[in-house]
N, C-alpha and C positions, 0 to 999 in steps of 0.2 A: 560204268563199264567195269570197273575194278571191282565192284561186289558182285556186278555179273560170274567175271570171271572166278574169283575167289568162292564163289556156290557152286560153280560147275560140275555137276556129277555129284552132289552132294546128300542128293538121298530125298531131297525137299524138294515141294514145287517151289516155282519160284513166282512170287505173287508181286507183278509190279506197279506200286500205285503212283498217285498224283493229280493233280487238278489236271482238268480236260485241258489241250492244245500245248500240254509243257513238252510233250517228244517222247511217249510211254511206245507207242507203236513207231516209232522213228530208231530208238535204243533199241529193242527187238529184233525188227524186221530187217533194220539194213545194219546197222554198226554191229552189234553182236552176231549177226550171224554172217556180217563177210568177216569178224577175229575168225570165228570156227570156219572159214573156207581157207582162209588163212594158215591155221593149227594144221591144215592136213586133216580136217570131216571131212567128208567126201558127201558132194549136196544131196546122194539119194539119202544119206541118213539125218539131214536138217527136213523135218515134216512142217513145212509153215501153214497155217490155215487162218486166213483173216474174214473172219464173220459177219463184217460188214458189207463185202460186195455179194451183189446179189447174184454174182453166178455160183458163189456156196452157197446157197437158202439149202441148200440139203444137209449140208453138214449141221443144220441145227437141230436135227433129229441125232439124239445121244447115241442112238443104237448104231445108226449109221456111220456117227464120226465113229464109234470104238470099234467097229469094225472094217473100218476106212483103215485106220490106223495100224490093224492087227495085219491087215491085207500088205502093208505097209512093210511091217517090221520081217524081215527074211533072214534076222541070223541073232546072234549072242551078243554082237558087237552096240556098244551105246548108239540110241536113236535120239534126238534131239527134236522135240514138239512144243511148236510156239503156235499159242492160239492166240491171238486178237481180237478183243470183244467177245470174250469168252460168257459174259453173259445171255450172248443170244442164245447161246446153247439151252435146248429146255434141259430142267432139270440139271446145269450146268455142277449144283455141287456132288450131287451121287455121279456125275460124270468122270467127276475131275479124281475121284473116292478111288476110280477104278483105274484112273491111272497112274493114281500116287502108287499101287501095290506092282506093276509090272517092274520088273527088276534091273531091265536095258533101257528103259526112257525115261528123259530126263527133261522135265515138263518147265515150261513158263508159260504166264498167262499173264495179258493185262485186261481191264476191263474199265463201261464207264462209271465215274460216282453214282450216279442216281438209281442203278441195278446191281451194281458190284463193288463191293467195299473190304477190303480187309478183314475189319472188323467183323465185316456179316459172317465172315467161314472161319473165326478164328476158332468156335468151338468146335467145327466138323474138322480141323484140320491142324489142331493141337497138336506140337510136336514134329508135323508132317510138311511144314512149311516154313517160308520163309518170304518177308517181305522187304522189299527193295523199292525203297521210296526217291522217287527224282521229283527234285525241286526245281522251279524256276534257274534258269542260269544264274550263275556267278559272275560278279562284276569280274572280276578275270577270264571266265568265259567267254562272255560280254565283249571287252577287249579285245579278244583272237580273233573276231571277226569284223570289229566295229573301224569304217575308212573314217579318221580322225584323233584327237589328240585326247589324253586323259581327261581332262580339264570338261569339254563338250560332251564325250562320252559320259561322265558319274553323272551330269544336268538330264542323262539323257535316260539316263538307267535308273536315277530314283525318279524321274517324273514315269516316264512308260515301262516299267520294268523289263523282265528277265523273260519272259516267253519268246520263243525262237523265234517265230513268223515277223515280231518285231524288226529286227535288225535288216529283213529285206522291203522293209512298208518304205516308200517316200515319202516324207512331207509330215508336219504335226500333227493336220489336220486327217489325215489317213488313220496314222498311227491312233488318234484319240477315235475316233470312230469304228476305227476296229477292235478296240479294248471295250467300248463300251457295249457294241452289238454282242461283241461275245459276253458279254455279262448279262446282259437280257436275254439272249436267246440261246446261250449254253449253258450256263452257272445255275440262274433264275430257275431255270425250265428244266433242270435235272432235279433241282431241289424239288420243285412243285409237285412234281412229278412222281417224285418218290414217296413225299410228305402230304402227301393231301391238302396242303396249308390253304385257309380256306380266307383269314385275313391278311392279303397279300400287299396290301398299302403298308397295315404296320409292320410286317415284314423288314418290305424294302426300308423302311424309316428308321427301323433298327439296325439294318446294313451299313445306313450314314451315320449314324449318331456311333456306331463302333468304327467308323473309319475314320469321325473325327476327333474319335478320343485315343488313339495310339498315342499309345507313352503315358497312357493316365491309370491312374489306377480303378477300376469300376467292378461293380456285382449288380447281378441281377434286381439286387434290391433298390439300388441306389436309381438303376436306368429306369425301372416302374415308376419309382417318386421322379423323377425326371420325365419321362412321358405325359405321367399325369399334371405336372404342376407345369412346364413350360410350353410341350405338346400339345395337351388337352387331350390326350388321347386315355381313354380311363380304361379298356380293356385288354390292354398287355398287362398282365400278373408277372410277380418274379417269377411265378412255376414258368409261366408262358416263355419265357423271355429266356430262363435256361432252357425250354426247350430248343428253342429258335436257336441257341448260342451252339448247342452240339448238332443242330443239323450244319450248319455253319462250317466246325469243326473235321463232321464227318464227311462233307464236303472238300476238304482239305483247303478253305478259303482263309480260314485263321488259323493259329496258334495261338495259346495262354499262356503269358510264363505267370507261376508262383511267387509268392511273397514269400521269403528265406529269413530270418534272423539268424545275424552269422556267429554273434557272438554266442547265442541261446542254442542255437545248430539243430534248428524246428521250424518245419512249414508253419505260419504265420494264421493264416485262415482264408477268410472269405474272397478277397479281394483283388482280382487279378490285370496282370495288363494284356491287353490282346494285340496282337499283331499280323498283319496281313502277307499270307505266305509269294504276294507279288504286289508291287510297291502299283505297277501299271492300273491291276485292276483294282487294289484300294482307292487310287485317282479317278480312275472312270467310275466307279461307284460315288464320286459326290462331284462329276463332270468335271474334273480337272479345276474345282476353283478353290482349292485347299493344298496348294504343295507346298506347304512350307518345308525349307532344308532339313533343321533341325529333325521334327519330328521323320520325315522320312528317312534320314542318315538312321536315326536309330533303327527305324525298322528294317533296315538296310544288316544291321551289323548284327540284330538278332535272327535273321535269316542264315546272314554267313555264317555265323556257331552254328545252326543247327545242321547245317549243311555240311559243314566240317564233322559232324556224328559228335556234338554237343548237347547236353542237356542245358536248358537254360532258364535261371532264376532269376528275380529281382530281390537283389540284397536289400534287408534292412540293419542298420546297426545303431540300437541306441543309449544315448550316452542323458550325464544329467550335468545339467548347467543351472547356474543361478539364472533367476529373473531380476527386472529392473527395482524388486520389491525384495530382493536378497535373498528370497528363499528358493529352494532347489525345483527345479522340476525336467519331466523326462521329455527331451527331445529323439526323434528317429530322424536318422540321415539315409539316403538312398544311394545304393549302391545299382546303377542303370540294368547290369550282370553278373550273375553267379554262375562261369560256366564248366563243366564237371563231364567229364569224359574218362570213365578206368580211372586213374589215380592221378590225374591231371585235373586241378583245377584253376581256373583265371579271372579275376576278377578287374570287369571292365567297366569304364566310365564314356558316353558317347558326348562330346561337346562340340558344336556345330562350329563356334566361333571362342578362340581366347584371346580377347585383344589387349588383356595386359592383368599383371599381380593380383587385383582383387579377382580375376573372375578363375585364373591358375591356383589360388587358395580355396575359393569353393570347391572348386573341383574334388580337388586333392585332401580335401578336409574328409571324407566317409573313409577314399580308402587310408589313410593314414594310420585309421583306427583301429584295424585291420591286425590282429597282433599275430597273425600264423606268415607263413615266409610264401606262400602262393604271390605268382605275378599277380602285380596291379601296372593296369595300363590305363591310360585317358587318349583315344581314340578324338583328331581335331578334324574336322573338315575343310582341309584345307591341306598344302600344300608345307610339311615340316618337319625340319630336319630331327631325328631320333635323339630325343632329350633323357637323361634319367637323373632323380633329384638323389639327395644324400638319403633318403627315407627308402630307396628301391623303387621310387614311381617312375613310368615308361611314358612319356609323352610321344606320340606316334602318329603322323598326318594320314587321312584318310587313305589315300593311293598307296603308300607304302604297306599299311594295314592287309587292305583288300587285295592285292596283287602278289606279293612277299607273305605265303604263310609262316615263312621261318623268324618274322617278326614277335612273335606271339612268346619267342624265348628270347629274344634278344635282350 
């Protein structure tokens, strides 16, 4: 809503993306545009047209809608036009071309993945747009609606994620059934659909084997030779396989973060972690028998930074230690995040559980190394009171983290 508002009248369409059933036509149709009933627009200047029900099939004739619209607009004063599913429109992008140029309307569009992307108009619309990406809910989000206590609610929101229709499902067994139906028959079938993909076993198989390695480092090279030699599966190529990973991508199912060397201050190369932009449907994609904490805390907390308008890296930083044979060699330590906003940067450590000294010194042993003054925080899953050592480090329990942005400087 805050980028809503802060684009208003800005000169740009406003292009709002997101995986299918996160609230793209929900943010539109009802909260944004009862702010503008709100502000004092007056509704004959709010033009909403949703292209999904079938009593507009007309509106998807372009000439029709621009001149629906024109019929529409009776004065000087700002017009405000929200289309939903603006891809049914034919020829929706020379549509949308003619109304970036009227000079009183002030256009939003959301559309679905598998016909409308971002990416697909960034060349026709260079300059002329602007895109406003909503993610799955925020465990604070999460919270403002959830009947129950922190503790049940985080069990509740790394196992079935952040999609709204979530929090009105009763029962597990609902909840995990409808994350996975949506994953077969919305996710699955927009890809297919778009992609042509004609071998859809190893598809789906590379879906799991990437949603059981969150938090690991992998390249398309490495999941071939792993296909081939545990799988049997001998025709996913790496070309294959980064094909697969950017429809994926452009699907807005994953994120990559980079490998960073912090002391060298250079992306790293090949090798990346992926993560799943809903914790729910990374679980319903390998049927809910893979939740471990750990890993999904992290994917939890590299969601929250991006969500907060973070870029986010995986630090490497390394250092050279003797071996058992006294000679020197180079060790790399892992730094979980590099996260880098404007002139704000934070670097975070995500540890599920620290039940005593030895495991509070591993932790703390990457960022220590760390010789610039940016925060270092070690994020716990659990329940703990705001620690900071003589070195600057922030030890910080998950709930405080997630709930309290103003932690992050503390």
């Amino acid at each position: 809503m805050h980028q809503l508002i802060d684009a208003r009248e800005n000169g740009l369409i406003k292009i709002v993306s997101g995986i299918r059933r996160v609230g793209k036509s929900y943010l539109l149709k009802t909260l944004f545009r009862s702010y503008l009933l709100e502000q004092g627009v007056a509704a004959d200047r709010i033009l909403l047209i949703d292209m999904e029900g079938r009593q507009n099939r007309a509106f998807r004739n372009p000439d029709y809608l621009l001149d629906w619209i024109d019929n529409k607009i009776q004065d000087n004063s700002t017009y405000y036009i929200i289309i939903d599913e603006v891809q049914r429109v034919d020829d929706f992008v020379d549509m949308l071309g003619s109304l970036a140029i009227k000079e009183n309307a002030d256009v939003y569009v959301t559309g679905s993945n598998s016909h409308f992307l971002s990416s697909d108009i960034a060349t026709e619309f260079r300059g002329r747009s602007e895109e406003i990406h909503v993610y799955p809910l925020s465990f604070e989000e999460f919270m403002s609606a959830y009947q129950g206590d922190k503790e049940d609610a985080w069990q509740e929101y790394y196992t079935y994620g952040g999609l709204p229709k979530i929090l009105s499902i009763k029962g597990e067994d609902k909840k995990a059934a409808y994350l996975q139906n949506l994953y077969r028959t919305v996710y699955l079938k927009d890809i297919y659909e778009r992609h042509d993909i004609e071998n859809k076993a190893e598809f789906e198989e590379l879906v799991r084997v990437l949603a059981s390695s969150i938090g690991s480092p992998v390249n398309a090279l490495n999941l071939s030779n792993t296909f081939k030699s545990v799988k049997r599966i001998q025709n996913l190529t790496d070309k294959t396989i980064s094909t697969y990973i950017e429809y994926l991508k452009d699907a807005f199912l994953i994120e990559n973060a980079e490998r960073y060397d912090i002391k060298g201050r250079k992306y790293i190369g090949s090798l990346s972690k992926y993560y799943f932009k809903d914790c729910g449907l990374r679980n319903a994609v390998l049927s809910f028998r893979q939740t471990e904490g750990n890993h999904l805390m992290e994917n939890v907390l590299y969601n929250e930074m991006r969500q907060r308008g973070f870029s986010v890296d995986v630090g490497n930083v390394g250092i050279r230690v003797r071996n058992e044979n006294g000679t020197q060699q180079r060790v790399t330590l892992e730094v979980d995040f590099v996260c880098n906003k404007a002139s704000q940067r934070y670097y975070i450590q995500s540890a599920w559980r620290m039940p005593d000294e030895e495991k509070m010194q591993q932790e703390q042993r990457s960022l220590s190394l760390i010789d610039d003054d940016f925060r270092k925080i070690i994020v716990v899953g659990e329940r703990l009171k705001l620690q900071r050592n003589e070195r600057g480090i922030v030890t910080v329990g998950i709930y405080d983290f997630l709930l309290d942005r103003q932690t992050l400087d503390r």
